[in-house]
C-alpha positions as CSV (number, residue, x, y, z in Angstrom):
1,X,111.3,86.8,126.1
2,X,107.4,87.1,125.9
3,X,105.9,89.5,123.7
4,X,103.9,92.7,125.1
5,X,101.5,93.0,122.2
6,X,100.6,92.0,118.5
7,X,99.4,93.4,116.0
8,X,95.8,91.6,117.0
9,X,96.5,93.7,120.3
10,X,97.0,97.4,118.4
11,X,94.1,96.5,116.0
12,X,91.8,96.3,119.4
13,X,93.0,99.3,120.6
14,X,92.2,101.2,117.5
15,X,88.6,99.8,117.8
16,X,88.4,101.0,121.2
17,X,90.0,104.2,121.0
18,X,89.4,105.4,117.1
19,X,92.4,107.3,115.5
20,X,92.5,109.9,113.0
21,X,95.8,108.7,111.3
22,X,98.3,105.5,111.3
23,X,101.9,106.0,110.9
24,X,103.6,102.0,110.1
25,X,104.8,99.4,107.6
26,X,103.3,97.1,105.3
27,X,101.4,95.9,107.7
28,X,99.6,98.5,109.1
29,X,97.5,98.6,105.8
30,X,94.9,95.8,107.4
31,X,93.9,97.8,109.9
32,X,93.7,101.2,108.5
33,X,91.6,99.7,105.6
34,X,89.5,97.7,108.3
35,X,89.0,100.9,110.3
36,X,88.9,103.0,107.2
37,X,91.6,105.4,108.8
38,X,94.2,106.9,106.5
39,X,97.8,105.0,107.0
40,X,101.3,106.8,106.4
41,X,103.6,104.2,105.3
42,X,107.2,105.1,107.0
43,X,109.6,102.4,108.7
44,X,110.4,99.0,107.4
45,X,109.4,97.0,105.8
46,X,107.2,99.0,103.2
47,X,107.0,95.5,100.6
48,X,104.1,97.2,98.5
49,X,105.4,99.9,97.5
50,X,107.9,100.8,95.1
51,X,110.7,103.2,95.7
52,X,110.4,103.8,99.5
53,X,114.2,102.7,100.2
54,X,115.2,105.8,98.1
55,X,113.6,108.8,100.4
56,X,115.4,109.9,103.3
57,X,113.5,109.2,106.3
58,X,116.4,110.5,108.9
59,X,117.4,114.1,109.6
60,X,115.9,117.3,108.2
61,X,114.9,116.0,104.8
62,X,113.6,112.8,106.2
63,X,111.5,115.0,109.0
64,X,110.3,117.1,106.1
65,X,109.1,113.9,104.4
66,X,107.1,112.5,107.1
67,X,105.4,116.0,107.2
68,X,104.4,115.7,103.9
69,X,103.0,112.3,104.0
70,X,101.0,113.2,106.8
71,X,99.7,116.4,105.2
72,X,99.0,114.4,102.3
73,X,96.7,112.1,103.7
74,X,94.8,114.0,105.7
75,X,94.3,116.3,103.1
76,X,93.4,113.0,101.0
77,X,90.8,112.1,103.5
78,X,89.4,116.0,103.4
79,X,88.6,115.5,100.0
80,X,87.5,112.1,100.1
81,X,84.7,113.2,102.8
82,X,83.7,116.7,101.5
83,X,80.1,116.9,99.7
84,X,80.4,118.5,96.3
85,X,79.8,122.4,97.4
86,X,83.2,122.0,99.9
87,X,85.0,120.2,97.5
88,X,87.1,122.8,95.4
89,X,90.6,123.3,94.0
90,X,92.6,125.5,95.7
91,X,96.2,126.9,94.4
């Protein structure tokens, strides 16, 4: 059986059709740093990370997870680009 694509393949169409977020494994973390788009690791395998096999990633709690890693890096990526005068702490 032939293979439809690579990962060669997605990183091309990420260059030609720019993303605001990447949801993969491990491997994923070429391309996001490459493009400079924020990655949520979630799947298998996550090898540089520690502790990923312990968080549910099925069901209610593991939807609520994925919702929270997404939040979390956009609003990482918020930060990152606001000048000093948006950049604030909010409670």
């Amino acid at each position: 059986m032939k293979a439809a694509g690579d990962m060669f393949l997605f990183h091309q169409w990420v260059k030609n059709d720019p993303v605001d977020l990447l949801i993969g494994n491990t491997y994923m973390k070429y391309i996001a740093r490459d493009e400079d788009i924020p990655l949520v690791r979630f799947g298998f395998p996550i090898l540089d990370r520690v502790g990923h096999s312990y968080f549910p990633t099925v069901g209610y709690r593991g939807g609520m997870r994925l919702l929270e890693k997404i939040l979390d890096a956009l609003l990482d990526r918020k930060d990152r680009d606001a000048s000093e005068v948006e950049f604030e702490l909010v409670m």
